[in-house]
Steps between C-alpha positions, in 0.01 A plus 500: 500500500313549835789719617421764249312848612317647268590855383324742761430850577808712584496596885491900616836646363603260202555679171233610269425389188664656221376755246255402256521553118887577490701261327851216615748315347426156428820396389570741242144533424302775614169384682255631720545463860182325547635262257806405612447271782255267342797473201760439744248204702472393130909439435525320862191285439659354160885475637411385888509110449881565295631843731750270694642330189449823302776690784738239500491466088437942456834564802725190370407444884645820664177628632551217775852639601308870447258327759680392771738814498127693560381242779755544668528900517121452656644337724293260653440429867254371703365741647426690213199477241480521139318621233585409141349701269420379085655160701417327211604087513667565861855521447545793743225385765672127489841621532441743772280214701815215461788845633287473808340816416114526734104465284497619180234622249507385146277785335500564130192609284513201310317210615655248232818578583438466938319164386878359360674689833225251693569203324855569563467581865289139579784335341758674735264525801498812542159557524494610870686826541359600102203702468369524142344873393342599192551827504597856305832664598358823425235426794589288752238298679722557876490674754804824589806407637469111477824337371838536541660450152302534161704315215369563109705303203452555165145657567500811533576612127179301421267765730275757361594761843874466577460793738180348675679168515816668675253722727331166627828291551598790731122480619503153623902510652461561904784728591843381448377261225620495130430484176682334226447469150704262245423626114608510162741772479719723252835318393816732619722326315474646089663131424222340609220659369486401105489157615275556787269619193533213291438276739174689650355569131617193289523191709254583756180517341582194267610299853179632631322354166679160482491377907144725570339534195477871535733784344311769558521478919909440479485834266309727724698367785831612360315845378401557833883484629605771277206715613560496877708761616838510586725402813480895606118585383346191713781611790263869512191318439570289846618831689161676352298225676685547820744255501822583635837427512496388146766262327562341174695156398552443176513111389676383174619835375160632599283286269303466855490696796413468884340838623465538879311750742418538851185627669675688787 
């Protein structure tokens, strides 16, 4: 994957490192921080050659409708750049490239997983307007002020640093840009959530064990839902960093949620 960069020192002005010796949520385990990231390469590394089929089998398919919904509120152009953070496979990067959106990055900390986005993009040459990026949210390999819209699905729950992910989003945005991020959310409809639960905690993992021969990934995965905050809580977070103008829309009763911010 010649395309790829390999994980480099953060420029003047990214986000430090975190603190040492305190401890995270991994899932609804408690690890320490220094721990976490190598655990979350580890879950990526086993499900990246099954993620696609995984989504479609894990959503019944809605994360596609969830998808384009989110492209679109990026709204792509061509005269504006990308940067898709924890990018994963591509979906984002490939659907804002065929809207007619301008270059894009594909950056996610997870080399497996940009190695299945690469495949993908040779097959629907895409290749020239996609950069590949190795690289850690929390300390962005760029430069200030150097894209116009930052997208993040389904990432950011996975991230040691929320806050230092959210403070280099608004980092990278030149003025006027935005920031979007489409998560896991809390369900705000009570009807939904007992089956919501079943779902996540019974069929997942056993899905997870009969199509990718691993439980224990689709498990933390839906532990890690229930431990990122709330539609309001990541709202502040995102005003904290600097973002502003701040909106929330819900999808499916809230089950997922676009989050959106400006760097004014």
């Amino acid at each position: 994957m010649s395309d790829n960069l390999p994980p480099t020192p953060a420029p003047p002005g990214a986000a430090p490192p975190g603190p040492t010796g305190a401890t995270t949520d991994f899932g609804y385990r408690s690890v320490a921080i220094d721990e976490k990231k190598p655990m979350v390469r580890a879950v990526f590394d086993s499900v990246a050659p099954k993620y696609d089929l995984m989504n479609d089998v894990m959503s019944l398919g809605i994360h596609r409708v969830w998808k384009r919904i989110f492209i679109n509120a990026l709204g792509p152009r061509p005269q504006l750049s990308l940067l898709d953070l924890a990018g994963g496979t591509g979906d984002v990067s490939f659907g804002w490239l065929r809207g007619g959106g301008g270059p894009a990055i594909l950056s996610d900390i997870n080399a497996s997983m940009l190695s299945v986005g690469h495949g993908r993009a040779v097959g629907n040459a895409l290749l020239p307007r996609l950069r590949f990026l190795v690289a850690d949210a929390e300390r962005l390999p760029l430069p200030d002020r150097s894209v116009e819209r930052v997208s993040m699905a389904f990432g950011l729950r996975n991230c040691t640093d929320k806050a230092a992910v959210l403070a280099e989003a608004r980092r990278v945005l030149k003025p006027g840009g935005r920031f979007l991020c489409l998560e896991f959310s809390r369900v705000q409809v009570a009807a939904l959530a007992p089956l919501y639960d079943a779902w996540s905690f019974g069929v997942l993992p056993r899905l997870g064990q009969a199509i990718a021969g691993d439980s224990a990934s689709y498990q933390y995965l839906a532990e890690s839902i229930r431990q990122f905050p709330d539609q309001e809580t990541l709202a502040q977070m995102m005003r904290e960093a600097g973002l502003a103008r701040v909106a929330v829309r819900n999808l499916s009763g809230g089950i997922a949620a676009i989050h959106s911010g400006w760097r004014l």
